[in-house]
Structure formats: structure tokens, C-alpha cells
C-alpha positions in Angstrom: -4.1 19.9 -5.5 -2.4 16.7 -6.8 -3.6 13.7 -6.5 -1.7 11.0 -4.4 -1.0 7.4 -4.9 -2.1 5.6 -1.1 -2.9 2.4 -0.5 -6.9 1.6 0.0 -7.8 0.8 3.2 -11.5 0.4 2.2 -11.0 -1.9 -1.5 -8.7 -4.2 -0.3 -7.9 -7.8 -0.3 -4.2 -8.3 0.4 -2.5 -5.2 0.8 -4.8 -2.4 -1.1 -2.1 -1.5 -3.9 -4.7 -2.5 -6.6 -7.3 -0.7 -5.1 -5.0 2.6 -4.8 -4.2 1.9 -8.2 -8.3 1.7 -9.2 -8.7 4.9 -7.0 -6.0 7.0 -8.3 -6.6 6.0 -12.2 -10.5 6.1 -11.5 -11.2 2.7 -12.5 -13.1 -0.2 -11.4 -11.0 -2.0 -8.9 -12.1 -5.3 -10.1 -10.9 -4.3 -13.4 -7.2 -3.1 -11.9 -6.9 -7.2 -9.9 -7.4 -8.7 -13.2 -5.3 -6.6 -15.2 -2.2 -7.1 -12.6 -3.3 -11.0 -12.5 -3.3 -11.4 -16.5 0.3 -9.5 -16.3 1.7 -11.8 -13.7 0.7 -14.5 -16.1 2.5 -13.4 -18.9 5.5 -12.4 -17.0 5.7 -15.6 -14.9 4.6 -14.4 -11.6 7.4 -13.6 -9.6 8.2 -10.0 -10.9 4.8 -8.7 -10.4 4.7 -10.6 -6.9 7.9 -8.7 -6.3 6.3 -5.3 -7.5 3.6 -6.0 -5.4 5.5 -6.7 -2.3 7.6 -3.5 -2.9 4.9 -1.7 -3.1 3.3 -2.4 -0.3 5.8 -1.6 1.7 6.7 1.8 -0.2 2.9 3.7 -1.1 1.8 5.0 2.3 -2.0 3.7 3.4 -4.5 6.5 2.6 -5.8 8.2 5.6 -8.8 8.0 7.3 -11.7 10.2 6.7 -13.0 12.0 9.1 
């Protein structure tokens, strides 16, 4: 089965798109937030706050486990 990019409903802070990211790439979430933060820095903030934004709103929230 593939795997699926959702939104973390259990590692997040804002919106979970970093900790989908971290889930999906299997990698330390901590490590995905400070990657995304030193990229907003060198872009100047408002693309990757508009990536962000538009991806919360598109990658569906994972689904509860049962």
C-alpha cells in the first residue's frame, strides 16, 4: 500500500503539516519545524507562510485510529 501524506492530528502545533511531513518522510518532527523555519528565513517569510496556509487547507487530517 502507499503511503499518504495527512495532516498529524497527534504532532501538532498549528495545523499538523510539519508533523505529516515528519510522519510521512520518517523524521523527527522537531527536525521538520526547524527546517521549514530556517527556509522561511531565507525566503523572507511570506512564501512558506503561504505554502503553509495552502497546505493546510489541501492535505486531508489523518484519521483516527481505532
Amino acid at each position: 500500500m502507499a503511503k499518504k501524506l495527512y495532516r498529524s492530528t497527534t504532532q501538532r502545533m498549528l495545523g499538523g503539516v510539519c508533523g505529516g511531513l515528519a510522519e510521512y518522510f520518517d523524521m523527527d518532527v522537531s527536525l521538520v519545524r526547524l527546517m521549514f523555519v530556517g527556509v522561511c528565513m531565507v525566503t523572507a517569510v511570506l512564501p512558506m507562510t503561504f505554502f503553509y496556509i495552502i497546505s493546510w487547507i489541501v492535505v486531508p487530517a489523518e484519521r483516527p485510529k481505532p
